[in-house]
C-alpha positions in Angstrom: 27.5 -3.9 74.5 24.7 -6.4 73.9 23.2 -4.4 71.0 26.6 -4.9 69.3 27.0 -8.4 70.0 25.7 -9.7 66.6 27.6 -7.3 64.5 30.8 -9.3 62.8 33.7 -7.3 62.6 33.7 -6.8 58.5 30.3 -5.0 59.2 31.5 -2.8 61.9 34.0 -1.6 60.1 32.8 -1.4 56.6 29.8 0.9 58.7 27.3 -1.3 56.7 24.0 -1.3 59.1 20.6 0.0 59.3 19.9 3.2 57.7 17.3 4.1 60.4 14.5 4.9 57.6 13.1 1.1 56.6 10.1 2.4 59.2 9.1 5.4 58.0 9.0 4.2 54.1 6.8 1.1 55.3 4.7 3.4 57.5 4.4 5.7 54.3 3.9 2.8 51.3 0.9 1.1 53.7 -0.8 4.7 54.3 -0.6 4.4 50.2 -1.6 1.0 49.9 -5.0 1.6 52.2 -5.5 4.9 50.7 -5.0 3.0 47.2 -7.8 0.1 48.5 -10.4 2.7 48.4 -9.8 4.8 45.1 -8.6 2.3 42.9 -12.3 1.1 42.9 -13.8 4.3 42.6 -11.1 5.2 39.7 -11.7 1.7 37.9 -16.0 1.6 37.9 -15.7 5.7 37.5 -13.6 5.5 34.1 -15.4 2.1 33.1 -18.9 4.0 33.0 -17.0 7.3 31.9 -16.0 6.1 28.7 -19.1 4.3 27.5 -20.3 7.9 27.0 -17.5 8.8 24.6 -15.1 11.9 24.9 -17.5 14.6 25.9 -19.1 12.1 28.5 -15.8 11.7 30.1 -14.6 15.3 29.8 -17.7 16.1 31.4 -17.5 13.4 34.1 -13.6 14.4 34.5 -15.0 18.7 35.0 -16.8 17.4 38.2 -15.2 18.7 41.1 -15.5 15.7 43.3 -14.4 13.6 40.4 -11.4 15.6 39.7 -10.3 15.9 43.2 -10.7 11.8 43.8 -8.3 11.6 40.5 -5.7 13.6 41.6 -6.0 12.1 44.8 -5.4 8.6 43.3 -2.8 9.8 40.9 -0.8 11.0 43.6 -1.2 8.1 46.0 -0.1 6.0 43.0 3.0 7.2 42.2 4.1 8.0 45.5 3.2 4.1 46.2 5.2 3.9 43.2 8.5 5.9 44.2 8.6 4.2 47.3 8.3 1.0 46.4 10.8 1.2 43.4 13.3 3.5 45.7 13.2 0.2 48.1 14.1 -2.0 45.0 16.6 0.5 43.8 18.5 0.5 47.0 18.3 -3.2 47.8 19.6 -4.4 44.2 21.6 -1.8 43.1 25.4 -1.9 44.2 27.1 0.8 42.3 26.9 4.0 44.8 26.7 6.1 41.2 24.1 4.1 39.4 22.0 4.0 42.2 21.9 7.9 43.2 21.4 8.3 39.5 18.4 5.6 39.4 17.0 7.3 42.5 17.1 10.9 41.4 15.6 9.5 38.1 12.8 7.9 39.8 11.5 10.6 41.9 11.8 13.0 38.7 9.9 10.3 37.0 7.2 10.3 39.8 6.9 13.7 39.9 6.6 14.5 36.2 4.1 12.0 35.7 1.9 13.1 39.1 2.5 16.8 37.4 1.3 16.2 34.0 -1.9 14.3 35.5 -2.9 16.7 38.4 -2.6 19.5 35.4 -4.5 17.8 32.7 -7.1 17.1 35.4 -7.2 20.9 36.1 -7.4 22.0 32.8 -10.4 20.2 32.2 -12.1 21.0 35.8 -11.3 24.5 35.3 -12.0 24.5 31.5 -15.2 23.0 32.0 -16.0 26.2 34.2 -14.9 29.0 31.7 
């Protein structure tokens, strides 16, 4: 009885409450965010000194496997950070039930795509480099 105390009756019965998952997408977007802290950094000074040596030095910096790995890895931190954060958005502005499973699905397409097309350009040049 004293958990439904502060419930009015419009919200009990339009079933509007916590959907039990705020938790585990805050535990998830800081795991991202610290994860973020450290290879932003690496990613920012790493392409900075890349690029000074023109294409070939950065398609040879990008071959390395340690370098290649760290940029998948932040690539995939990123937009993960990045679906959760606009999923949250998304489902706190968005009234339509329609537009917003639409904008949802769209945004984890998105995430994906973009996570896809950067882990396998990243692999073609590691294991290009190789061949």
């Amino acid at each position: 009885m004293a958990n439904n105390q502060f419930i009015t009756p419009a919200k009990a019965a339009r079933g509007l409450g916590s959907a039990k998952s705020g938790t585990s997408d805050h535990i998830r977007q800081r795991v991202t965010a610290i994860a973020m802290v450290f290879l932003v950094p690496w990613f920012l000074y790493s392409v900075i000194h890349a690029s000074g040596a023109g294409y070939d030095g950065a398609v040879e910096w990008a071959s390395k496997p340690w370098n290649a790995i760290l940029l998948i890895l932040t690539a995939g931190a990123a937009f993960f950070h990045m679906r959760i954060g606009m999923q949250i958005v998304i489902e706190d502005y968005i009234g339509k039930t329609g537009t917003r499973s639409a904008l949802l699905i769209l945004n984890s397409f998105a995430c994906i795509a973009l996570f896809a097309t950067v882990a396998l350009s990243v692999l073609k040049l590691w294991i290009g480099a190789g061949a």
